[in-house]
C-alpha positions as CSV (number, residue, x, y, z in Angstrom):
1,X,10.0,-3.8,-59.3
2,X,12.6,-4.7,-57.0
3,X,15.4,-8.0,-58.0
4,X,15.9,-10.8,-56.0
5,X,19.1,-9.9,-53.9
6,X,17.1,-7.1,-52.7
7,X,14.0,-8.7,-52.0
8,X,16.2,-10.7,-49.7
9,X,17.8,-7.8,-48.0
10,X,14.3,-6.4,-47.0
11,X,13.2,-9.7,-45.8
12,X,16.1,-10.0,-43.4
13,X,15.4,-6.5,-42.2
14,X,11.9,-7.6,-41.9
15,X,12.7,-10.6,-39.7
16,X,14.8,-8.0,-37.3
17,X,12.0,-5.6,-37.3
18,X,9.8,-8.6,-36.2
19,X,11.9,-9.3,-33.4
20,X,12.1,-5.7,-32.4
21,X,8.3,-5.5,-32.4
22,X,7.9,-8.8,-30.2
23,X,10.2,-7.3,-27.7
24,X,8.9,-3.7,-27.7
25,X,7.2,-2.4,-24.3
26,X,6.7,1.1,-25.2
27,X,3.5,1.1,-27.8
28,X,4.5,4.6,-29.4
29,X,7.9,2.9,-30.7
30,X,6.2,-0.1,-30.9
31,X,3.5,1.4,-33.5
32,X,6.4,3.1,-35.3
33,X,8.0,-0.7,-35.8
34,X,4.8,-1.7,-37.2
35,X,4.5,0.8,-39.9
36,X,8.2,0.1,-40.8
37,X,7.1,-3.6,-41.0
38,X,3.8,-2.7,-43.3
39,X,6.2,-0.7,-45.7
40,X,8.1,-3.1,-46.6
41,X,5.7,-6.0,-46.6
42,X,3.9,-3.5,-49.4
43,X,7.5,-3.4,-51.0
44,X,8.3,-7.3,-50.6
45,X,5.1,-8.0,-52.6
């Protein structure tokens, strides 16, 4: 279980991976973003 003041930590990184991932042209890096973004979606929840 993780506490609150990281829970918000990870959701800020989340919001920059988000941004990274919108912006992304090359799909290989683009993919690796993603499975960054899964992780800590899984770790968020």
């Amino acid at each position: 279980m993780i506490y609150e003041d990281e829970k918000l930590i990870f959701i800020k990184e989340l919001g920059r991976l988000i941004e990274d991932y919108q912006k992304c042209e090359d799909q290989k890096y683009k993919e690796l973003i993603y499975d960054d973004i899964m992780q800590l979606i899984e770790v968020i929840n």
